[in-house]
C-alpha positions as CSV (number, residue, x, y, z in Angstrom):
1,X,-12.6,-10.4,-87.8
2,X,-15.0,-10.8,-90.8
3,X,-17.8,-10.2,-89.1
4,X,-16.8,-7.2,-87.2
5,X,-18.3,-3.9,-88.6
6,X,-15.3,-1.8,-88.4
7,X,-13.2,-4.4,-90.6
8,X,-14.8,-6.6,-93.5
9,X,-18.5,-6.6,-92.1
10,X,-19.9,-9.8,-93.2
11,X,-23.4,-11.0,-91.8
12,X,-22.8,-13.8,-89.0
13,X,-25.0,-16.2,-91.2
14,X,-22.6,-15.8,-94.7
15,X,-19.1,-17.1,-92.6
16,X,-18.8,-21.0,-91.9
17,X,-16.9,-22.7,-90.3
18,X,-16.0,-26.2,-91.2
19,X,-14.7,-29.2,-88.9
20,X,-14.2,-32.5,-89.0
21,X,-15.2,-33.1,-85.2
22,X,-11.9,-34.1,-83.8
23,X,-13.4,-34.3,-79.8
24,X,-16.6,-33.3,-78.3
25,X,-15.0,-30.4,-77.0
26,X,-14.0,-29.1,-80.6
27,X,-17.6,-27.9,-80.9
28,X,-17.8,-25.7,-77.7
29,X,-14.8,-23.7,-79.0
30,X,-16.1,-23.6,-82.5
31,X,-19.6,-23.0,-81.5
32,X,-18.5,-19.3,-79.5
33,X,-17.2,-18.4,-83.0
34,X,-19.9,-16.0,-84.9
35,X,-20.3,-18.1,-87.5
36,X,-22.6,-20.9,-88.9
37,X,-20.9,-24.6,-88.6
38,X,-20.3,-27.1,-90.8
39,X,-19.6,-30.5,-90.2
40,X,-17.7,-33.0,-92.2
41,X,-19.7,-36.1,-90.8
42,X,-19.3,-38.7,-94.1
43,X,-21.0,-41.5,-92.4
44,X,-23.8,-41.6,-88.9
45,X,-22.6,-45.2,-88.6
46,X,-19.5,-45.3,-86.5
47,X,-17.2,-48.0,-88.2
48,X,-17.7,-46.8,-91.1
49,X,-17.0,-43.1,-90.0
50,X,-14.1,-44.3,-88.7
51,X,-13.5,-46.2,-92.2
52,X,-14.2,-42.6,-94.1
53,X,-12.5,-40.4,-91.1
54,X,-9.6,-42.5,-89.9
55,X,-8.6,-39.9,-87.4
56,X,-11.5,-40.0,-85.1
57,X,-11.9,-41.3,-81.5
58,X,-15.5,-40.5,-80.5
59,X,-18.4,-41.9,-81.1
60,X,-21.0,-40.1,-83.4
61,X,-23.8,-39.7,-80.3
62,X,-20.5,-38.3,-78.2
63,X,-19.8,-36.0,-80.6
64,X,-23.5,-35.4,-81.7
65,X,-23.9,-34.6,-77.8
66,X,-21.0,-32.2,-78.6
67,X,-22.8,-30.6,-80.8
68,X,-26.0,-30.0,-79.5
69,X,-24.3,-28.3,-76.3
70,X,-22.7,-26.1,-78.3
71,X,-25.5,-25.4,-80.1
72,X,-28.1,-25.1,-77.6
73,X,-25.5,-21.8,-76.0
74,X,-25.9,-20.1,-79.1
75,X,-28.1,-17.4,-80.5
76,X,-31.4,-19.0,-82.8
77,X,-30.1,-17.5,-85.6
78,X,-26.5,-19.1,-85.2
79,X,-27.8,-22.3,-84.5
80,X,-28.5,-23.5,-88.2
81,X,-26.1,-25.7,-88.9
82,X,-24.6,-27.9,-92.2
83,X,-24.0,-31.9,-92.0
84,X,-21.8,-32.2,-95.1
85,X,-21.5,-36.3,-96.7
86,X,-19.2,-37.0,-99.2
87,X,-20.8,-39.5,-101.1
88,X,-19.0,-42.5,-102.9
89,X,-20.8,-45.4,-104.6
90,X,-21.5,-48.1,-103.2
91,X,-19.6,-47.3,-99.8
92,X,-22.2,-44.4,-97.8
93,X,-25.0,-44.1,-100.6
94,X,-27.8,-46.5,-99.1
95,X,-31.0,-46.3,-98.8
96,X,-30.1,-47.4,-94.7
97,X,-26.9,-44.9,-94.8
98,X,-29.4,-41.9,-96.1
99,X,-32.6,-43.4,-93.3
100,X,-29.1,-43.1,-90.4
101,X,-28.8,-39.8,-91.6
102,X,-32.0,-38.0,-91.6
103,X,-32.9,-39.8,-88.1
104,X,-29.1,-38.2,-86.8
105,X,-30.1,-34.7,-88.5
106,X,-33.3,-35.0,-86.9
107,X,-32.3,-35.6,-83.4
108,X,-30.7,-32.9,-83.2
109,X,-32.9,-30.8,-84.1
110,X,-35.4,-32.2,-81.4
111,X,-32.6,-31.7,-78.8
112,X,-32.2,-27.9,-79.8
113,X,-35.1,-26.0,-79.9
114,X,-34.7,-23.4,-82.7
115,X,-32.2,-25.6,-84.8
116,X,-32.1,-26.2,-88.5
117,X,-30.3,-28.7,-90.4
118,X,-29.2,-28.6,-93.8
119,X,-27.3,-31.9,-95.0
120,X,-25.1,-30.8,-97.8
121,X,-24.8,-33.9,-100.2
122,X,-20.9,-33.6,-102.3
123,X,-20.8,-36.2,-105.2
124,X,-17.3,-37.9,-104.3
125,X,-14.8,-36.4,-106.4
126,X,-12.6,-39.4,-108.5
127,X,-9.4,-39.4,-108.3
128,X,-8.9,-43.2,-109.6
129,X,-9.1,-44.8,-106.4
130,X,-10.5,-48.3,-107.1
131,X,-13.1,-48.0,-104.0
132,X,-14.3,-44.7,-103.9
133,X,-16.0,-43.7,-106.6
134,X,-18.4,-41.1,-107.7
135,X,-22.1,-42.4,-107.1
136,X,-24.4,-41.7,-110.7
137,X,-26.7,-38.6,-110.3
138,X,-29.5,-40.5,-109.9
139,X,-28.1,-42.3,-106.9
140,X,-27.2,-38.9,-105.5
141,X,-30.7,-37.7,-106.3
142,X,-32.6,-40.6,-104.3
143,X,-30.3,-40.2,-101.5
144,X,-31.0,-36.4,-101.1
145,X,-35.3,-37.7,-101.5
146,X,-34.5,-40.5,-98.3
147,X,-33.3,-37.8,-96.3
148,X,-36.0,-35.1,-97.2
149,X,-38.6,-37.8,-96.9
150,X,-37.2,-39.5,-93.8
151,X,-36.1,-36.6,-92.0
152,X,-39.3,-34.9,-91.6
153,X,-41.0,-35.3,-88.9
154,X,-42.6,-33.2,-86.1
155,X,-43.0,-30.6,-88.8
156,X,-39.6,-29.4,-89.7
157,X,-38.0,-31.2,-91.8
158,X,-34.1,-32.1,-93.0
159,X,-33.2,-29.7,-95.3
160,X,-31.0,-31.6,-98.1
161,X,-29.0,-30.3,-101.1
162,X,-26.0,-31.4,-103.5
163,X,-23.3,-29.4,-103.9
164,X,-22.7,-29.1,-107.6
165,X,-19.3,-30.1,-108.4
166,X,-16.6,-27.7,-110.1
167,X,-13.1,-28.3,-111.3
168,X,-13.3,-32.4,-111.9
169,X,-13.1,-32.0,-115.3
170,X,-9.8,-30.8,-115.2
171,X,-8.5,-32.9,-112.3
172,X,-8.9,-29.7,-109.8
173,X,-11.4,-29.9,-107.7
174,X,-11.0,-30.9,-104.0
175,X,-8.8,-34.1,-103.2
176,X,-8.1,-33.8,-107.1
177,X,-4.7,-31.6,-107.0
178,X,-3.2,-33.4,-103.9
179,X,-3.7,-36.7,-105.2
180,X,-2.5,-35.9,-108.2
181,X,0.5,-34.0,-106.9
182,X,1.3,-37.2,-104.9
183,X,1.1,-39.7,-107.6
184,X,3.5,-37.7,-109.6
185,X,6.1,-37.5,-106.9
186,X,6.1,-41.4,-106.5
């Protein structure tokens, strides 16, 4: 495996693994891996995660309580672990959607002792759609200060960063190339 010594030798903390969250469940498997996770949340707010993430059947606190299972069976230093929004205008870039957030983040982190949270902001990535589209810097940058500002209490904080963006400029960065494969098939 990657992190095995004998074969590529990476540290535990440099491999991720990212999920959407299909079931609860997913996390216990995913959570014996030695790996930090990542999880493709999109929105706390369960219709519209289910708007953003049209495949899932749980409720955020069900798979939240997932999560924190999983994490609360793993080493401290595994238990660090990335929420990752990809943010479109106008659809999950409020000032209520980023306050949702930082109070999820945060509850976590009070259920598991040891925990850290790092949101992982991803400016949306147009492809043309008429309803998603990229939110302005700006907007990304205030969203990333409600979730700092909101998410810190009891001392530790929500850590919160934005993913700089490569490959849009030439249509090729990701959900670029599928969409464009798919519109030129049609």
């Amino acid at each position: 495996t990657l992190v095995d010594r004998r074969m590529v030798g990476l540290a535990q903390s440099k491999v991720t693994i990212s999920t959407v969250a299909p079931d609860p469940e997913a996390f216990a498997t995913l959570g014996q891996a030695p790996a930090v996770l990542a999880w493709s949340v999109h929105a706390v707010d369960d219709s519209l995660r289910k708007q953003l993430v049209p495949t899932t059947k749980y409720s955020m606190e069900e798979l939240r309580n997932g999560l924190v299972k999983a994490l609360s069976s793993r080493s401290n230093k595994l238990r660090r672990t990335m929420l990752e929004i990809a943010l479109m205008e106008g659809v999950n870039d409020s000032k209520r959607d980023a306050e949702l957030l930082a109070e999820f983040a945060q509850s976590i982190m009070n259920d598991v002792p040891g925990s850290k949270i790092v949101v992982n902001l991803i400016p949306f990535n147009d492809i043309g759609h008429p309803t998603y589209r990229t939110p302005s810097i700006e907007r990304v940058l205030e969203f990333q200060k409600l979730v700092v500002e909101h998410g810190s209490a009891n001392g530790r904080g929500v850590l919160c960063y934005v993913r700089t963006t490569r490959g849009d400029e030439e249509s090729a960065a990701c959900g670029q190339l599928a969409t464009k494969k798919k519109a030129s098939n049609t």
